[in-house]
N, C-alpha and C positions, 0 to 999 in steps of 0.2 A: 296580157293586160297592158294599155299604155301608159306610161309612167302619170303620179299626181300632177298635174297644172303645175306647182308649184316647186318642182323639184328640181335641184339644184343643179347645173351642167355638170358634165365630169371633171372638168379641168376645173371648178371651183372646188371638185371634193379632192383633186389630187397638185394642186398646186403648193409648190416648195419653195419657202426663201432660200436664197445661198448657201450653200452645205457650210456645217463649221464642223473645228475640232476643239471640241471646249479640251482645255488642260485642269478644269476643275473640278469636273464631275469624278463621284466616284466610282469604282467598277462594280457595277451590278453582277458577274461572274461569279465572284465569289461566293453569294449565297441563293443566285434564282437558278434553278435546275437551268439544262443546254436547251431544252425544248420552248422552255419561255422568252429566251434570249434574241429568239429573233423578231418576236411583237415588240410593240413599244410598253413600258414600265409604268406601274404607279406613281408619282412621285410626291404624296399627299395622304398617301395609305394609311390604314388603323392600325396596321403591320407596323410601316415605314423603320420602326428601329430596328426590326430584326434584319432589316434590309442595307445595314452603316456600321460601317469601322469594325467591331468584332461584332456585332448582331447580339451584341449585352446589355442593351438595356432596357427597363420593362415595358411592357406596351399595356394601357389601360385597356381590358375588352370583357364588359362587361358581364358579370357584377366584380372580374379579378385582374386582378394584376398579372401578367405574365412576365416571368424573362426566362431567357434560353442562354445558359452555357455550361461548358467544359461537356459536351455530351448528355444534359440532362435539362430537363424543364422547370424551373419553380413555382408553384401556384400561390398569391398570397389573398386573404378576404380583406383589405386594407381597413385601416380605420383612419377615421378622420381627424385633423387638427384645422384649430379653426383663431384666426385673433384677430383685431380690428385692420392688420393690414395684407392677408393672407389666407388663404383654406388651402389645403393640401391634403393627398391621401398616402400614407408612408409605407413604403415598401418594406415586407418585414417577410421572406419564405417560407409558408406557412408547412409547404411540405415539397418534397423534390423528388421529383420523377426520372428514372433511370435505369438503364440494364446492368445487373451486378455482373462486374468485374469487364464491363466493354469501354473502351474509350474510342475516340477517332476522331472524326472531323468533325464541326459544329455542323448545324442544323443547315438542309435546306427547304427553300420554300419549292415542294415542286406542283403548287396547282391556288391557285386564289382565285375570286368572283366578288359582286356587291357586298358578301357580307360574311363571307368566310376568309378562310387562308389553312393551308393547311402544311403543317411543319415535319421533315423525316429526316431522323436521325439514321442514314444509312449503316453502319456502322451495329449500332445496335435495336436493328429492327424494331423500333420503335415508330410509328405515324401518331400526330396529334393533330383534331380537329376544330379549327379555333374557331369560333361564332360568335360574335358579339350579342348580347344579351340572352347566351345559354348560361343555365346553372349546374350545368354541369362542365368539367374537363376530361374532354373525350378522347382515349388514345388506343390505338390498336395495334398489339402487338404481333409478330410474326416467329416463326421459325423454334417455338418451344422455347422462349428466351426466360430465362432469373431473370424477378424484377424488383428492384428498391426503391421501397416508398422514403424519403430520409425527412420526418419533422424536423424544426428548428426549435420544438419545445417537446419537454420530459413528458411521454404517454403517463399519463395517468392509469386508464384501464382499458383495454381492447374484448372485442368479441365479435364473433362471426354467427350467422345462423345457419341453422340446421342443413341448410344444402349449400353452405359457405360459398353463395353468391352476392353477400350483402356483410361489408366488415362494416364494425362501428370502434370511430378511434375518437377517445377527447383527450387532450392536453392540460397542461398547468397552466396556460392561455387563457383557459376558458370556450375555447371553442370545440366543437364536437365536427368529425367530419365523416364521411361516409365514402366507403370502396366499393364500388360495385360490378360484379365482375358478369361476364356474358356465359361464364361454365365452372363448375365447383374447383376452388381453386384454395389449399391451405397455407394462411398465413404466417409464418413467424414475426414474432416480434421482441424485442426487447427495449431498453427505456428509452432511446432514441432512433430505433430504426426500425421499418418494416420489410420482411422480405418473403419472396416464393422460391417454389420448384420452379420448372420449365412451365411459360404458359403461354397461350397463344388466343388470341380474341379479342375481345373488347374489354378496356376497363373504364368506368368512368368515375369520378370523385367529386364528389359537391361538401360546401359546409353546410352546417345548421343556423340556417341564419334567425329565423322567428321561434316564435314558443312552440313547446315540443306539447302533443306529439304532431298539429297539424302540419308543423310545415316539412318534417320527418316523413307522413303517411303519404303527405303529396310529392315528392323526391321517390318516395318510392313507387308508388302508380307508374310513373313515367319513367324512371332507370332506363327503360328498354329501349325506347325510340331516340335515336341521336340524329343528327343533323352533320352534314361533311358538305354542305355547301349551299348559298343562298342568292339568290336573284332580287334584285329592287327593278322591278318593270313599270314603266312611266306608259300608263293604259290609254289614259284621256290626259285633255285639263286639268290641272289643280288635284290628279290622284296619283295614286305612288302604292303600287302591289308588292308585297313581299313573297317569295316562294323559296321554301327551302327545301333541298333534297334530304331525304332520312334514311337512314338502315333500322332494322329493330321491330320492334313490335310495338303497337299501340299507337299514340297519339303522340306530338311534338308539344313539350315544355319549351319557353321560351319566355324574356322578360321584357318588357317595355316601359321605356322611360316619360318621363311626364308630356313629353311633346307626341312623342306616339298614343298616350292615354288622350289626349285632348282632341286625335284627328282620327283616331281609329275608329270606324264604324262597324256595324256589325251588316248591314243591308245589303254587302257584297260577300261575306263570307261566312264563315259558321266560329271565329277566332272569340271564346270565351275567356273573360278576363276572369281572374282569381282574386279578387281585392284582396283576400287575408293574404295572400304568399307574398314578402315582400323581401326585398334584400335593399339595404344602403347603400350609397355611392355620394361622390362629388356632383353629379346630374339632378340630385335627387332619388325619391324611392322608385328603384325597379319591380315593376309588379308581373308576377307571373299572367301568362296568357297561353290559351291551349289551342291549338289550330296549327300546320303548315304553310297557310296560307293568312297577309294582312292585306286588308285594305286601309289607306290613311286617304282621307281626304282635307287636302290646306283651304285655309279659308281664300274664298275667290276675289282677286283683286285686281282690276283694272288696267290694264297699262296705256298711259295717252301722254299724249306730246307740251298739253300745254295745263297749267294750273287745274285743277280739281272744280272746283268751286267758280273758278274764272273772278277778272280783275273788274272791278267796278270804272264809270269810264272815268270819273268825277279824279281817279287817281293816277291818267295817266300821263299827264302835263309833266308829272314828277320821273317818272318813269321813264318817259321821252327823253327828258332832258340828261340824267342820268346814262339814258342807252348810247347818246350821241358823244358823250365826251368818254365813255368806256368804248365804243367802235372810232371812235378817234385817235384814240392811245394804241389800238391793235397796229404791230410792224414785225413782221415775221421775218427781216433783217435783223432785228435787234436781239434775236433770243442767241443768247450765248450758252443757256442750261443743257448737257448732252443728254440727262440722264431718261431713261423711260418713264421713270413714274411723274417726273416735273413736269417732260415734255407732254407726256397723255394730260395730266392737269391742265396743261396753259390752252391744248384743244379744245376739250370738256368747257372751258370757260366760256370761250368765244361762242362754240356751238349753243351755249345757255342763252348770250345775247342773240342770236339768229330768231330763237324759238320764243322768245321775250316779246322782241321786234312783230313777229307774226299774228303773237295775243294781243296786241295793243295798236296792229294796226300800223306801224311805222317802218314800212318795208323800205324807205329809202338807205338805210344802211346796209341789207339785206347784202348788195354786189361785193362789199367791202367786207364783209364778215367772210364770203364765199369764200373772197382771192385769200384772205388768212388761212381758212382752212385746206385751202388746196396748197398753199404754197408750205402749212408746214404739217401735213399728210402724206401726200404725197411720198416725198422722198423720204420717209420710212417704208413705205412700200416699194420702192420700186427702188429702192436701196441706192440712195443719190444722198441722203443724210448725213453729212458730215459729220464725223468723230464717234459716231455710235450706228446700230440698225438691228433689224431683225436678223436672225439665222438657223436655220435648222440642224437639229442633230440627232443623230440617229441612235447611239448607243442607248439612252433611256427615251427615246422619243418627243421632240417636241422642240418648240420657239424657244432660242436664247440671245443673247445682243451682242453685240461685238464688245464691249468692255466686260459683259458678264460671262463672256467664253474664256477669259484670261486674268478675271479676277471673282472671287468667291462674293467678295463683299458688295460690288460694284451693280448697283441699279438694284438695291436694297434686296442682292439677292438672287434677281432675275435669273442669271444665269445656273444656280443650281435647284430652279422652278420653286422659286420662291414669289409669293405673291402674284400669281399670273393673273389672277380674276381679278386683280387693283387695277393694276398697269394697265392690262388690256380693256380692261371696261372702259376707262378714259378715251382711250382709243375708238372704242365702238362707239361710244357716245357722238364724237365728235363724224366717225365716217356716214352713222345714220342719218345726224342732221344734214352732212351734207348731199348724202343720196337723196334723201330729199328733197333738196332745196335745187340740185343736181343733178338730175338723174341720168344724164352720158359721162359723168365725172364715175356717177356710183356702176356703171354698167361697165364701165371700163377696170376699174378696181376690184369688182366684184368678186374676183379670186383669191385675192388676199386678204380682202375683208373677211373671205368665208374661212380660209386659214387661219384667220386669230381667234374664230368662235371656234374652230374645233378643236386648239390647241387645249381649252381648257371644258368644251363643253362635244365635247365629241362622247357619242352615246353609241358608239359601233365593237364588238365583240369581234373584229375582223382580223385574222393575224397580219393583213395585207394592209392595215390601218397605217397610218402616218401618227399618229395620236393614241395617250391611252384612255381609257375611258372616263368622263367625267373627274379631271385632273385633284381640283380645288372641292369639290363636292361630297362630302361623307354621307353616304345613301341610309344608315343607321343614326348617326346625331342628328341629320338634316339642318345641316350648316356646311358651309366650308372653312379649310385649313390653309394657312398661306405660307409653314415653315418649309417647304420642299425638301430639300434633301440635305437635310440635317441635323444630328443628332443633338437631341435632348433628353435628358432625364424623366422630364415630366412631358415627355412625349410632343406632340403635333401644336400649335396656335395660333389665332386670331385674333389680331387688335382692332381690326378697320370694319366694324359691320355695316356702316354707311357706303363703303367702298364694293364688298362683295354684294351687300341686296342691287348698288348700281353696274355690278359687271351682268348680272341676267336682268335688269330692267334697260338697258343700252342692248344688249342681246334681241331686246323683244324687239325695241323700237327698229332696231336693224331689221328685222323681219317687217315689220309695216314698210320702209322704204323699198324695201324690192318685193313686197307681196306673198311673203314666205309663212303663209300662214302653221306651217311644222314649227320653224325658229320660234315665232312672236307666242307658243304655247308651251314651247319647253323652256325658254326665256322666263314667260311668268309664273308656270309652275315651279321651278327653282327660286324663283324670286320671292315667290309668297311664303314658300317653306324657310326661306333665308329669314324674312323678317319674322314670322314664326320662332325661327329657333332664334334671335336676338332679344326678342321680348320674354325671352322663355328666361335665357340664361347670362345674357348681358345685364338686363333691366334690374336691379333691387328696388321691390316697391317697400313704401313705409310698411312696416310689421309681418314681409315675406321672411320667411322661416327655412327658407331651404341653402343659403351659406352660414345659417348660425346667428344665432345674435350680434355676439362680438362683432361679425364683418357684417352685418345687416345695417347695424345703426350707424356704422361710420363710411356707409358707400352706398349709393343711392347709383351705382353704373360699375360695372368690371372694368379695368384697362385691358390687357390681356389675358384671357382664357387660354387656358391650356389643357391638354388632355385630363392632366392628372392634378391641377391645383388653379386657384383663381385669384386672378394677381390687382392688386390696387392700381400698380405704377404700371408704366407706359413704356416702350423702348426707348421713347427719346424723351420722357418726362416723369419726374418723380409721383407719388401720389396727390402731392400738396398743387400740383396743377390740376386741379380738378376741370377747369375752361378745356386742357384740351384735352381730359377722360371725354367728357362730354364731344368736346368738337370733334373727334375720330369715331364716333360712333354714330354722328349725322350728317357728315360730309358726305357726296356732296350733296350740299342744297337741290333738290329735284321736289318734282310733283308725288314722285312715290316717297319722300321725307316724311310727307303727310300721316301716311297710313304706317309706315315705322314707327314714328311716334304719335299712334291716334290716340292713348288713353290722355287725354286731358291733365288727368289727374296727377298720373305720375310726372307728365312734363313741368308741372307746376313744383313739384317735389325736387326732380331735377335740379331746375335754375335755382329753387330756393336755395339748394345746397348749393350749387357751383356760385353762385353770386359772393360772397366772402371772399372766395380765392382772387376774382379783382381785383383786390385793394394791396395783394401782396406788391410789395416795388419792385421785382423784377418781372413781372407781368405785361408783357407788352399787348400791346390791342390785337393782334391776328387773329385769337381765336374768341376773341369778346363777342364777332357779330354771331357766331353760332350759338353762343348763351343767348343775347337779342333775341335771334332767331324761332329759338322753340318758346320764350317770354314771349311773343308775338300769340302765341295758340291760343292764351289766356288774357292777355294785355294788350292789346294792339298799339294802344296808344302809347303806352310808357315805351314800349319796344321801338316804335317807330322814332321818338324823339332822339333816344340811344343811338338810333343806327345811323340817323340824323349826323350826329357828332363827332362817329368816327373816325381817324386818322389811317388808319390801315386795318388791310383786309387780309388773309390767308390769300395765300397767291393761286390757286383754284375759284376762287371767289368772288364776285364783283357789288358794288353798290347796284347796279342795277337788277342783281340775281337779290339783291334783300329786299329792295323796296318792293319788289315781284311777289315777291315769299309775304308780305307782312300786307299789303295791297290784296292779297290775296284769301288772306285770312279771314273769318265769317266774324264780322260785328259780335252775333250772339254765340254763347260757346255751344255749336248745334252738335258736335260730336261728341262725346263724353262714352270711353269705354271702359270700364272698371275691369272689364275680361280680357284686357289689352291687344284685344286682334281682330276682330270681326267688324270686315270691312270691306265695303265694295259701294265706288263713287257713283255708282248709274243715277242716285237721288239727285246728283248736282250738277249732272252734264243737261247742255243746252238737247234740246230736241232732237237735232242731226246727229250730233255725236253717240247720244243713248241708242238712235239707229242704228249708226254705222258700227258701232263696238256687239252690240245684240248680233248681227249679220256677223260678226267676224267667229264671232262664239258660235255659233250655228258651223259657219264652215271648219273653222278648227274641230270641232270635236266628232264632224262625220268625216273626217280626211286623217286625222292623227294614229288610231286604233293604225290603219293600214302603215302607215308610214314610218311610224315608231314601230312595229316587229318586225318589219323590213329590216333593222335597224339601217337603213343610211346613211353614212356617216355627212357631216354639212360641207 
């Protein structure tokens, strides 16, 4: 068969910037089995902690909390804490898994996928099957091993049934938990410890989380069928297949969280939801679902180059004049910033006036916008870049910089793959406009441009890969992570959602410049589920219930989300900045801004809130126009006067990309979504467009099935 139209040369899938030797990464040896060692590493993983420094600290996977040490596993049901500047879920051992009287070396990981991981205690024959949203902790043990259950609270009363494959243990906690084993197996106990004979099998242990006896009788139905490992397959457009492998008997238990309840259908598979089965979390309530197989489909959303809605012409005098003294100011002599994420920024910027200029018709500045972007593209590519650049490394796989191979902190990160879907997006942004606008600039770059999509969007299972799979991307929250590699308490986090929905909406548009119709579909399928899972878990609407009261009424936006707790304040700002809670979650200004923040309603809620923090005096204007900005959705004209006035701009940013944004906005408020996602612009595009995007959807979704289980890497 000859390969798709659209498929990407080889040297675009196997090209490498400059070897490096970072001195800051950690060594992955220590805990990934010798067989894994030669692919490239997660470095973004649900895992991720058991993967740094002693592999102690817990990892959220839901509905529990996990940590692994001294030889043994601890499982806890957390509970929550919640106050107007914080939600967190507290680790407390609920019970500890172990071989009596074996000790050795900590855990390793020798086998992970989309939605597993699976942990062995060599030492003492111990396997545990980790699954994000199983209620149960599945472990298998080998060799005729003692085994010690050790609570962290006084048993109350214990009992096993009649063919002692089902123990029941409750605590002075208050909570009830249950042992389940794969062959009759008798347990001793005393007031704080569980123990056996020699056993060999399966055990698996759940708590009792809802009213007895339903959600007892349903734990039990299901005991038998366990899961060791789970696929997320990207089938079509805008859908996303869950498959997980089982042992056991019967049917797969399994929980899903509120963004999986909102997209999962049932028209592709037979996955029956349990409404009553529920367990709590920091996500919200996990509901039981019965099936091996999910289909989720994201709401379908558009990706296009220039405004939504398009600019009236009556507003583009202002615009013009605007475009010509901001491509005026462009001097890509003058930038002295080395850092990746400034420099991706000051491209991004330019790139916005290029695409501005084209809506409005004012291509004379077009030439000068180009030579910007080539003269400061370029030599990150082709490694001419003075005092910083791309580089490759092999140990954990993937793009790191020459200051972030030699310092931890240096490019907010970069170098121990921290934040790659920021940085890089910026980057894309600025390459696709100019493929565009260029297309023997973009035919020549082509290779390295396809190198930074795959650095974080590489969807290949290939041990021969350069990249690991979907770096930034949690194929279970359906969001991305930008901590890389390194350790936290409260596990993985995301500050920037305006930055991640922009690293797969610059992805796609990369795909339109060179005709990639594979990119421009997995681009906006990540894209849509990004904003998906931002409105989901970023967003506090007035009288949402799912952080609590306390933190509901006094935060109308998360700053940083963390695996395991939701934080007010910001890495570089307290919570009293509210301007740039807000500004980091809508930066940057683009056309998909829109549909990020298309409920109306809460945008009004939003600025309401943020507008007070203003008036604090050390408040400078930078991130004032992004409060304007979403005031524009519902006010046009007060916004516009504002943005009128201002003195300075976030340096990503330009007067010309506001008046565009606010120029652009519908007189009457014609969008209004109280459901905050369902969205798709085809009402508002001109006649050509609604053609040519309909024909692209046509060719995308008879060409991707093939191309996507190929997996080819980009």
């Amino acid at each position: 068969m000859s390969p798709p139209k659209h498929q990407i040369p080889n040297k675009a899938h196997h090209f490498l910037f400059p070897r490096a030797q970072s001195s800051v990464l950690p060594d992955p040896s220590r805990f990934f089995s010798p067989n894994l060692l030669s692919s490239p590493l997660p470095t973004n993983s649900f895992f991720q902690n058991f993967a740094l420094n002693n592999g102690d600290q817990p990892e959220y996977i839901h509905p529990y909390l996990i940590k692994s040490a001294d030889s043994s596993l601890s499982i806890c049901y957390p509970s929550l804490s919640t106050n107007p500047s914080v939600v967190y879920q507290i680790f407390n051992p609920d019970l500890t898994i172990s071989a009596t009287d074996k000790t050795g070396p900590s855990h390793v990981i020798s086998s992970y996928s989309d939605l597993s991981v699976t942990l062995d205690f060599p030492s003492s024959n111990l396997r545990f099957f980790l699954v994000p949203g199983c209620p149960f902790l599945t472990c298998s043990v080998t060799g005729n091993t003692p085994i010690s259950i050790s609570p962290s609270h006084a048993i109350l009363s214990f009992s096993s049934n009649s063919s002692l494959t089902k123990h029941t243990v409750k605590l002075n906690n208050g909570q009830t938990w249950f042992i389940y084993t794969s062959s009759s197996v008798s347990l001793s106990h005393g007031l704080s410890s569980i123990g056996s004979g020699g056993f060999s099998g399966i055990i698996r242990i759940a708590v009792l989380s809802g009213l007895y006896p339903i959600h007892e009788s349903v734990l039990d139905r299901f005991s038998s069928c366990y899961p060791i490992s789970g696929d997320a397959v990207l089938t079509k457009p805008f859908c996303l297949e869950y498959k997980w492998e089982t042992k056991g008997r019967g049917n797969l238990l399994m929980l899903a969280h509120p963004l999986h309840l909102d997209i999962l259908t049932s028209d592709c598979c037979d996955a029956k939801v349990l409404e009553n089965f529920k367990y709590r979390g920091i996500d919200g309530e996990l509901v039981g679902v019965v099936g091996d197989s999910w289909v989720l489909k994201a709401h379908q959303v558009s990706v296009t180059w220039h405004s939504i809605k398009g600019v009236k012409e009556e507003s583009y005098v202002e615009i013009v004049t605007a475009l010509a003294k901001d491509v005026e100011a462009l001097d890509s002599s003058a930038i002295t910033e080395t850092s990746s994420y400034f420099c991706g920024k000051s491209i991004a910027r330019a790139a916005r006036l290029a695409l501005i200029a084209e809506e409005v018709g004012y291509l004379d500045v077009i030439p000068a916008i180009r030579k910007f972007l080539k003269d400061t593209i370029g030599p990150w590519l082709d490694g001419t870049f003075n005092g910083n650049g791309f580089l490759y490394e092999s140990k954990w796989g993937g793009i790191v910089t020459k200051q972030g191979s030699a310092d931890s902190g240096a490019d907010f990160g970069f170098g121990v793959y921290g934040g790659h879907h920021s940085h890089i997006g910026y980057f894309l942004y600025g390459i696709a406009v100019l493929a565009k606008i260029n297309p023997a600039w973009g035919r020549r770059y082509k290779p390295q441009a396809y190198s930074l999509v795959a650095d974080f969007m590489n969807l290949g299972r290939h041990s021969n890969s350069n990249y690991p799979r979907l770096r930034c991307f949690d194929l279970y929250k359906l969001h991305s992570w930008a901590g890389g590699l390194l350790e936290y308490a409260d596990g993985r986090n995301e500050q920037n959602t305006g930055e991640a929905v922009n690293a797969y909406f610059s992805a796609a548009l990369m795909g339109l410049s060179y005709g990639d119709t594979h990119l421009v579909a997995i681009g906006s399928t990540l894209m849509a589920l990004e904003i998906q899972a931002a409105q989901t878990w970023w967003h506090v609407k007035e009288g949402a219930n799912r952080y609590g009261e306390e933190f509901a009424q006094e935060n109308r936006i998360v700053g940083v989300l963390w695996a395991n707790k939701r934080d007010s304040g910001l890495w570089f700002a307290s919570p009293l900045s509210r301007q740039c809670r807000l500004g980091i979650q809508l930066l940057p200004l683009l056309p998909i801004s829109e549909v990020l923040f298309s409920d109306i309603e809460f945008a009004r809620q939003l600025v309401n809130w943020t507008l007070p923090a203003l008036d604090r005096v050390d408040v400078g204007e930078g991130w004032n126009g992004f409060v304007y900005a979403l005031e524009a959705t519902y006010d046009k004209g007060a916004a516009l006067e504002k943005i009128r006035n201002l003195e300075a701009l976030d340096d990503g940013n330009s007067l010309t990309n506001l008046l565009w944004w606010v120029h652009s906005r519908s007189d009457e408020l014609e969008i209004q979504h109280g459901d905050g996602g369902k969205y798709c612009c085809f009402a508002h595009c001109s006649a050509l467009t609604y053609f040519y995007i309909k024909c692209l959807i046509v060719i995308v979704s008879s060409t991707l099935l093939l191309k996507i289980t190929s997996e080819k890497l980009f």
